[in-house]
C-alpha positions in Angstrom: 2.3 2.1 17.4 3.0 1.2 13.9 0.6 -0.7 11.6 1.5 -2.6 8.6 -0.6 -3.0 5.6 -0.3 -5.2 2.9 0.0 -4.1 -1.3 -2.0 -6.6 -2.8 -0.9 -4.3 -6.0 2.4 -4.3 -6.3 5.0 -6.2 -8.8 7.3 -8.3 -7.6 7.6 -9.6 -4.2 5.5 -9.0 -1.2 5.3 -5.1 0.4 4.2 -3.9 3.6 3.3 -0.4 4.2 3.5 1.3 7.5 1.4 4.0 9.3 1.4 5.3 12.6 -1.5 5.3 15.5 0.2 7.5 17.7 2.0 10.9 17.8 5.5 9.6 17.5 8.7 11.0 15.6 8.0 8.6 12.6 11.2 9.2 10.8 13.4 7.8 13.7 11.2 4.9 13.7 11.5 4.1 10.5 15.1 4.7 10.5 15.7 2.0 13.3 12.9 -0.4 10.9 15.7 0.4 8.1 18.7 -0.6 10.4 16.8 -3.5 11.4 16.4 -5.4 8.2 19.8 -4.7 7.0 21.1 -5.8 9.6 18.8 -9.0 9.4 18.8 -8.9 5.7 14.8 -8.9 5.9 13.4 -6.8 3.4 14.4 -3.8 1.9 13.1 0.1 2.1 11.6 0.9 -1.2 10.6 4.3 -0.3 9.4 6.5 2.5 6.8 4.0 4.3 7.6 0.5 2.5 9.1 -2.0 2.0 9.5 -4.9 0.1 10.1 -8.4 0.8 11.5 -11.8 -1.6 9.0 -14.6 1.1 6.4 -14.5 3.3 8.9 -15.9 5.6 10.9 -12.6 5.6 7.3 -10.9 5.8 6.5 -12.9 8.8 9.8 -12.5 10.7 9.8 -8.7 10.2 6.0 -8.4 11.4 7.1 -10.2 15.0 9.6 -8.0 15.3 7.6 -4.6 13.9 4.1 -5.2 14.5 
């Protein structure tokens, strides 16, 4: 299970960090997260584990799809 976490910190826009709650192969997951918002143009991969976002609409339509 993935869990997302919010960077209260960051500049510009909204971010999300994810970890993981279970033994899973996190780099496939994440890859499919990656294919996912291109594909939906929601959000974009900043680095390893997050992502940034341009409205709390996008963040809110990625977290019912991710969370």
């Amino acid at each position: 299970m993935l869990k997302w976490t919010t960077l209260d910190r960051k500049p510009q826009g909204l971010w999300l960090m994810c970890t993981w709650t279970e033994p899973i192969n996190f780099d496939i997951v994440l890859y499919q997260v990656q294919q996912w918002s291109q594909e939906n143009s929601c959000g974009v991969r900043m680095s390893y584990d997050m992502w940034q976002f341009k409205t709390p609409e996008e963040v809110t339509a990625f977290l019912l799809r991710w969370a």
